[in-house]
C-alpha positions as CSV (number, residue, x, y, z in Angstrom):
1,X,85.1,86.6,123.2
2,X,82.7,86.6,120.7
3,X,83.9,89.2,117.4
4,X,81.2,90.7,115.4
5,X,83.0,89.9,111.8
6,X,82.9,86.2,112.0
7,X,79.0,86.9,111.1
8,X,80.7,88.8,108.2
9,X,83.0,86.0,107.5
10,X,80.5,83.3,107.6
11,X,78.1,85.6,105.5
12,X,81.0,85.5,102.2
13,X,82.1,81.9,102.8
14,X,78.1,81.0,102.2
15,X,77.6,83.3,99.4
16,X,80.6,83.0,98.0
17,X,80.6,86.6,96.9
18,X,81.3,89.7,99.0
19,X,78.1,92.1,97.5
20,X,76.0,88.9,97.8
21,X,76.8,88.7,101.7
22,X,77.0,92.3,101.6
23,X,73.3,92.6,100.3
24,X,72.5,89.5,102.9
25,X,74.1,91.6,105.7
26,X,72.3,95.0,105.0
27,X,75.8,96.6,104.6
28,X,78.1,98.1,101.8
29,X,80.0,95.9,100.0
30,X,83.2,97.9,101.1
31,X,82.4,97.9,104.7
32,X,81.8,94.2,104.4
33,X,85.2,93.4,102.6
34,X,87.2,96.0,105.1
35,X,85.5,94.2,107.9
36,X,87.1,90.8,106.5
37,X,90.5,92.5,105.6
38,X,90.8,93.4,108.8
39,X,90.3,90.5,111.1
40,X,92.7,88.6,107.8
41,X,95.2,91.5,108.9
42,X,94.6,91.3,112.5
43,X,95.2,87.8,113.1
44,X,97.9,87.0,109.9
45,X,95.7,84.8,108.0
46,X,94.1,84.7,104.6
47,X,91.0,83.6,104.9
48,X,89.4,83.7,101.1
49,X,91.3,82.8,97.7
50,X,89.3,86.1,95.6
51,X,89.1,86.0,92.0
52,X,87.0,87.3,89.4
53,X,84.7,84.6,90.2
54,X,83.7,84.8,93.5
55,X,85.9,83.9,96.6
56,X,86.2,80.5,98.3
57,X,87.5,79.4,101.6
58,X,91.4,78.5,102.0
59,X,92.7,75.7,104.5
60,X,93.0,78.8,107.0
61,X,89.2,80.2,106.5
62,X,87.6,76.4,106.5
63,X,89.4,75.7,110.1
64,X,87.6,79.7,111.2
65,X,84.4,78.6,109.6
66,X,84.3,75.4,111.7
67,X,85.1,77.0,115.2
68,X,83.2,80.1,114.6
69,X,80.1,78.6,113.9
70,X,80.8,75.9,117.0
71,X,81.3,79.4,119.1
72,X,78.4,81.2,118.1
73,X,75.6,78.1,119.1
């Protein structure tokens, strides 16, 4: 079953930035970053490593990038 918030996911992994993908998205940064937090919390993984940088994509989030995008074509 398809889950809205890997559009949300895939959105920050390819901006690298939660208010860029936000701004990409047409939604709140917060709404965009609860979205993520929850499907981390949901399913027990950590998806991002934040810092004051930006974010990037852990082992975990690379492995979901790779299926979700196979999923959604």
């Amino acid at each position: 079953m398809y889950d809205r918030r890997l559009d949300a996911i895939i959105a920050v992994a390819e901006c690298g930035s939660f208010n860029q993908a936000a701004r990409r998205l047409h939604l709140s940064a917060t709404a965009l970053i609860k979205q993520v937090t929850g499907f981390e919390n949901e399913y027990g993984l950590t998806l991002f490593a934040r810092s004051s940088n930006g974010v990037r994509l852990t082992t975990s989030g690379q492995a979901l990038i790779e299926d979700a995008k196979d999923l959604i074509r």
